[in-house]
N, C-alpha and C positions, 0 to 999 in steps of 0.2 A: 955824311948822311945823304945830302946833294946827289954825290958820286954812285953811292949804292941804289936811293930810287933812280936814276938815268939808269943802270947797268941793268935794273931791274925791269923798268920802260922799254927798253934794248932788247933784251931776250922776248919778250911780250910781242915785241913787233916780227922777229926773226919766226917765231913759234907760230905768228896767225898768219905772216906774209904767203902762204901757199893758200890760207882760207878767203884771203884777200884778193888773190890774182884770182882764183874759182870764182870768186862771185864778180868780181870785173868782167870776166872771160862768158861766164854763162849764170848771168843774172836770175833766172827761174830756176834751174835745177839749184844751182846754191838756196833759194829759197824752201823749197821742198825737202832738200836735204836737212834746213833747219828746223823745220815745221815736225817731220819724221823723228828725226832726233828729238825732240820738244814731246814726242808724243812719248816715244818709248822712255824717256825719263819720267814721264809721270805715270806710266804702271810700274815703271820699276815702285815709286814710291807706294802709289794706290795697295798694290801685293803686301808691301811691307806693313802698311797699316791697317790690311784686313786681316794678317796671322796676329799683330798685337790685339787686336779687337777679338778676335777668336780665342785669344789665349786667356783674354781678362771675364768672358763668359764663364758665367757657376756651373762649377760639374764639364763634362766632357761626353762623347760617343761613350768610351765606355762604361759608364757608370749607363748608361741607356743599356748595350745589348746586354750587360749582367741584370740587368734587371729584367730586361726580357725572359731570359735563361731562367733565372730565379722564376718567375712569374710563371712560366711554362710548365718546370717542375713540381711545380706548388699546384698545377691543374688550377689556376686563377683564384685561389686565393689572395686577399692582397694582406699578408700580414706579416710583412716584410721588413723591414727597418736594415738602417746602414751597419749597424752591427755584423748583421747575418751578410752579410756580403764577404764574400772571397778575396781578401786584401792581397795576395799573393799571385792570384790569380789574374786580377786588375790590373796590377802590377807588370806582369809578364805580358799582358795583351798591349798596356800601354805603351811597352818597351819594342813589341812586337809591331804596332805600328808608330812607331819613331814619336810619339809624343808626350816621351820621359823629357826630352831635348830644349830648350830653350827656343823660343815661337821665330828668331832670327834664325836658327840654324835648319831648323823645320823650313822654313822660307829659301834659303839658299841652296838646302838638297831637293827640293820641290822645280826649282828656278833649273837645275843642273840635270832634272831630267826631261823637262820638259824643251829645254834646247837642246841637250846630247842627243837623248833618245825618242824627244816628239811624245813621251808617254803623260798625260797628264795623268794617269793614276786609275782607281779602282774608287766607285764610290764604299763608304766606310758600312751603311746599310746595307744595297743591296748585291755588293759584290760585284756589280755590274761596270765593264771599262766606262769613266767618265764620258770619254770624245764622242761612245755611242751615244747614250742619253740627252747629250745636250746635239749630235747629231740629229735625231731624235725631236726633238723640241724647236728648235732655233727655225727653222723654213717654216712651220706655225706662225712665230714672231713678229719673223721677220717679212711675210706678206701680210700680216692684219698693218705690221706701221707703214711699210712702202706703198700698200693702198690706201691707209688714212693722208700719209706725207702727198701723193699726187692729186687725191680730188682736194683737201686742202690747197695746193697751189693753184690747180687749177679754176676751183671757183675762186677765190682768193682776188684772184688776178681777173677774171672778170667781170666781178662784181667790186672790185675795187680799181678799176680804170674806169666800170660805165658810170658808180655813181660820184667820180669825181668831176665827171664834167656837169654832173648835174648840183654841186653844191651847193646847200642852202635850201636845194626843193623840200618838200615832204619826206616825200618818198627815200631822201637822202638823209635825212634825221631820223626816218624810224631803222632804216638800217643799220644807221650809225649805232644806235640806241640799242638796238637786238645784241650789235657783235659786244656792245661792253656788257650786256648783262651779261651772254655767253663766257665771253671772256674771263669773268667776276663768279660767274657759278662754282657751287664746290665740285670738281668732277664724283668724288665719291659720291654724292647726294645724285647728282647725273646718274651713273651708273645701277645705284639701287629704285632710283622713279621706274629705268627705263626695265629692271628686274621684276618690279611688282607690276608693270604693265604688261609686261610679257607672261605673266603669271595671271593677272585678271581675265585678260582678254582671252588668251590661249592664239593669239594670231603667231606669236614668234616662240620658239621652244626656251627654253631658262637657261638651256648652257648654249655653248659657244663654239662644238663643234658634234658632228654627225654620232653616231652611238655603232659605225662598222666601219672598218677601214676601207680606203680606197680598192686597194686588189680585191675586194669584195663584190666590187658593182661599182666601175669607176663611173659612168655616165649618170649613174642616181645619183652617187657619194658627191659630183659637182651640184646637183643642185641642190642636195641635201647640205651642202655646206655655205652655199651661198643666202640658204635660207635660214641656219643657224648662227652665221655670223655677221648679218644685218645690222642687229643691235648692238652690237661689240664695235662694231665699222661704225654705225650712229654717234655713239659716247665718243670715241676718237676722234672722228669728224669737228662734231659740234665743240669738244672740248678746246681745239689747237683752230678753229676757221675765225673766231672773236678776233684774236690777236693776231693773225695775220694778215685779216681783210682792214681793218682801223691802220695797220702801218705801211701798207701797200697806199689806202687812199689817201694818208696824209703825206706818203713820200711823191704821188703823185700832183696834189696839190699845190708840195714846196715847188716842184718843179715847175708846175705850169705860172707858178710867180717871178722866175727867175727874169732876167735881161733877156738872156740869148733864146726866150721861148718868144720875148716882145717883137726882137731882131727876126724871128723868123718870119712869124706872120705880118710882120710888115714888108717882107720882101715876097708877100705871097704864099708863099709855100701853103700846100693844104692842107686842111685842119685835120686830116686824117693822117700825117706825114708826121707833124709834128708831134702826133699825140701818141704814136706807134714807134718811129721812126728813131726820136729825139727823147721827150721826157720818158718814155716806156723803160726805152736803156740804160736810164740812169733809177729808175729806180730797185734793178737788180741788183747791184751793189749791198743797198741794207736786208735783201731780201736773203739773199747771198748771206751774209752774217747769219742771220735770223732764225735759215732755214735749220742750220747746225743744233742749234738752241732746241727748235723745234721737233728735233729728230729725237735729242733727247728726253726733251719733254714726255715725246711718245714712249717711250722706253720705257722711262722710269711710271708713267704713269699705267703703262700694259702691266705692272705687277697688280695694282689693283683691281684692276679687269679680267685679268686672267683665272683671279682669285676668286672673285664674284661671281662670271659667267663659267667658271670653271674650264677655262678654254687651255687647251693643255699646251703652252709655251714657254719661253723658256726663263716667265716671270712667275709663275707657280712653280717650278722644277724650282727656282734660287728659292721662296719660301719656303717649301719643304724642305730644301737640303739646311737651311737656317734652323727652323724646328727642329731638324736633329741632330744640328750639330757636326752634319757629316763638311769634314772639312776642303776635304778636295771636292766635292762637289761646289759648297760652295764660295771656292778660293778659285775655279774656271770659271764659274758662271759669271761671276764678276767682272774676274778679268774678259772674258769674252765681250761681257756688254757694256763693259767701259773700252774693248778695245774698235769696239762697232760707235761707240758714241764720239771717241778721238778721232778714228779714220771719219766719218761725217766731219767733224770740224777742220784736217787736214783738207779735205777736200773741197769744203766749202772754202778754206784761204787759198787754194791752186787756182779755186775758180774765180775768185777776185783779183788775183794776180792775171789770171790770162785777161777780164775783162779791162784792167786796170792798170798799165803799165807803171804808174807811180807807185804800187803795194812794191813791186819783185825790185824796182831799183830803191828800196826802203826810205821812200820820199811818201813813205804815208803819214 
């Protein structure tokens, strides 16, 4: 038994010793190759468990467009029942798009076209190619969170260095005090105050983006849209600045307690050197973690914004396709904004690695 675990140990070592000289040989990129890897085995799974979740939903597509169909013929009448439905017909549409098949085998010829041939599919509603639609939608998205994600850090960070040096004032306790109610606030209740004040007032419009496209009138359609998504950008803002201005000041804090913050300024150095210079630097690191989290956060929290302010992204695009069930719709939208939430977190660990040399040589 001895003999077989060694033999076993043996080959284990033969089979990683090339994974071993790579990360000897080039410590980061072996890291990244890990992180990469780490990322694409959890869509592989995330996919797997949005067809089983799909598949265990009452009803399907098409029991919806036969109903349509029915509904239409009937000129709206609704007196309809499951009887009068076309069992053979169901049948053949559901055969027709592949979802007679058990939800893993649906999953692996979804998986095989979208690597061989790049096509993620046709939505099951509107006929229209997927990659458009969510084309389509995602630059919406993804500028309401990359402008929430930067004034977030950037007030973040200066109001969480200025009132660290002031700790204990006033003025440093009602701050404190503002960012955990924020923090603590339900966003939903956020987002529907700042709906009915948009609604009382008439200062800001109810939705969330222009009502004519850009090639319409590009110079208006700018400020027509920076005037429509004010409030959307507010709720975002204020929802994610709680928690990241309280962990900025108190990672600034720790630091300004440490030895070597003592060591400094006993050797002199200026108090604008050390506060920039030294503890500033080190409190990137959890910022760094955090940002990832926060990215997310925004994400998942743009569906109920998007819903609300009816802001057309590509968090209303995933509940609509949900509502109907349309499955390829949403089996990419998913994976899309899980694979935007991964790459955020791959990238936030490359960049603790570059500032960190202990993360890449895995002395963390």
């Amino acid at each position: 038994m001895t003999s077989t675990a060694c033999s076993v140990r043996k080959l284990f070592s033969i089979v990683l010793s090339p994974f071993h000289a790579f990360k000897r040989r080039s410590p980061l990129a072996s890291y990244i190759t890990g992180r990469v890897c780490t990322m694409a085995f959890m869509l592989f799974i995330l996919g797997f468990a949005i067809f089983g979740l799909m598949a265990l939903a009452p009803g399907d597509i098409v029991d919806q467009i036969m109903m349509q169909q029915l509904f239409s013929e009937n000129q709206g009448r609704v007196n309809l029942n499951r009887e009068g439905l076309r069992t053979e017909q169901m049948e053949a549409q559901r055969k027709a798009l592949g979802l007679d098949q058990p939800f893993y085998i649906q999953y692996f010829k979804w998986l095989n076209r979208v690597f061989l041939h790049g096509d993620l599919g046709v939505s099951l509603i509107s006929r229209a190619p997927v990659s458009f639609l969510i084309a389509s939608r995602l630059p919406n998205s993804i500028l309401l969170n990359v402008i929430s994600l930067v004034l977030i850090t950037v007030v973040s960070f200066i109001l969480g260095v200025y009132f660290s040096t002031k700790a204990g004032s006033g003025a440093d306790l009602a701050v404190t005090f503002f960012a955990l109610v924020l923090h603590a606030f339900p966003g939903i209740l956020l987002l529907i105050l700042l709906q009915l004040f948009a609604s009382v007032t008439g200062l800001f419009p109810v939705t969330g983006y222009p009502p004519f496209p850009f090639s319409e009138a590009p110079g208006r359609f700018v400020f027509s849209y920076a005037h429509h998504i004010f409030l959307p950008l507010l709720a975002a803002f204020l929802g994610g600045i709680g928690g990241t201005l309280r962990m900025i000041r108190a990672t600034m804090l720790d630091q300004l307690g440490q030895p070597y913050i003592t060591s400094l300024r006993s050797r002199g150095i200026a108090e604008w050197r050390v506060y920039f210079t030294h503890a500033f630097r080190n409190t990137l690191n959890p910022y760094i973690t955090g940002s990832a989290n926060l990215l997310a956060g925004l994400f998942s929290g743009s569906l109920i914004l998007e819903i609300i302010f009816a802001y057309p992204g590509i968090g209303r695009l995933m509940y609509e396709a949900v509502m109907q069930q349309d499955v390829n719709l949403v089996l990419a939208n998913l994976m899309f904004v899980s694979f935007l939430v991964l790459l955020g977190m791959v990238i936030s660990d490359v960049c603790l690695a570059l500032v960190d040399p202990r993360i890449r040589f895995g002395k963390e």
